[in-house]
C-alpha positions as a printed Julia matrix, in Angstrom:
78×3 Matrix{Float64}:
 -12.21    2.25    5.96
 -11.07    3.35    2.36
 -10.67    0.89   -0.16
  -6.86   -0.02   -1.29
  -7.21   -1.49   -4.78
  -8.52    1.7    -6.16
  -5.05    3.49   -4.11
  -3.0     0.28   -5.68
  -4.59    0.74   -8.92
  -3.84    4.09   -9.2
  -0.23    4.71   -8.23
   1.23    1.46  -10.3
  -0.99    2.55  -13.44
  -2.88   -0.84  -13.22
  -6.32   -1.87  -14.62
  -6.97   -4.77  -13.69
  -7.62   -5.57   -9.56
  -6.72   -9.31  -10.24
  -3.07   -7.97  -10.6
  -3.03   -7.01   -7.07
  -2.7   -10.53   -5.91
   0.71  -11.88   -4.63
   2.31   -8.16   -6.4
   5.84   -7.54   -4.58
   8.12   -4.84   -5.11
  10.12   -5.08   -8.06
   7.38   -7.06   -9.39
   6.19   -4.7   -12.24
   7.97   -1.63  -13.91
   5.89    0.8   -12.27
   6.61   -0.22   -8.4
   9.99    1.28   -8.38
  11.44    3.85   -5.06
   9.58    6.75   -6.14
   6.51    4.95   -6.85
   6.73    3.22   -3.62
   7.14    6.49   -1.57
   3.99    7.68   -3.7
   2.07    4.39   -2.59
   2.87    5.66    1.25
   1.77    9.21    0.83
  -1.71    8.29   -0.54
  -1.87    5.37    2.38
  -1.67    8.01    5.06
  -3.47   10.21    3.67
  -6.59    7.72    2.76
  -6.17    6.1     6.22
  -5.25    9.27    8.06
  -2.05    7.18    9.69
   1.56    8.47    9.68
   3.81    5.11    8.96
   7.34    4.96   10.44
  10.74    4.04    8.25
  10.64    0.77    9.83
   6.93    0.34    8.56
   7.66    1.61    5.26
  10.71   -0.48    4.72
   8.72   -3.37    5.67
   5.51   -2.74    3.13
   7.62   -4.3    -0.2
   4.15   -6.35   -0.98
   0.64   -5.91   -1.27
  -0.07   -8.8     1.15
   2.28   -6.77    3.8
   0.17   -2.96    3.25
  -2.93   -5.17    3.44
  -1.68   -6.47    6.88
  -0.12   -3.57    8.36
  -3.85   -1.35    7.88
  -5.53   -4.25    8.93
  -3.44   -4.08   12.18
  -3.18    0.18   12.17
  -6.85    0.41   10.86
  -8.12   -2.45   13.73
  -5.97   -1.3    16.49
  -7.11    2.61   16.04
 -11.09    1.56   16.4
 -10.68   -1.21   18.77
């Protein structure tokens, strides 16, 4: 299973993995709409998953992506 932090990291411009922690939506300048719809492509494409609106609408903190792939992720090799 790929590794989100480095995806996180990445697409909010981040350096620091500590940062992660608690991190909603809204939370930091660069985790606006586009950002956020940037976040989902590189999900589905790391995880090979294809995320509904409902899904997507629901992912506004790093705590909820982390749960909805452990759930996706689990479910898919289970």
């Amino acid at each position: 299973m790929p590794d989100l932090d480095p995806i996180l990291l990445r697409t909010f411009k981040l350096s620091d993995p500590v940062q992660l922690d608690g991190l909603r939506l809204g939370d930091i300048p660069t985790w606006d709409s586009l950002s956020h719809m940037e976040l989902i492509l590189a999900i589905e494409s790391a995880y090979d998953l294809r995320l509904t609106g409902d899904e997507i609408a629901d992912l506004t903190s790093v705590a909820a992506i982390r749960a909805l792939l452990a759930n996706k992720v689990g479910a898919e090799t289970n």
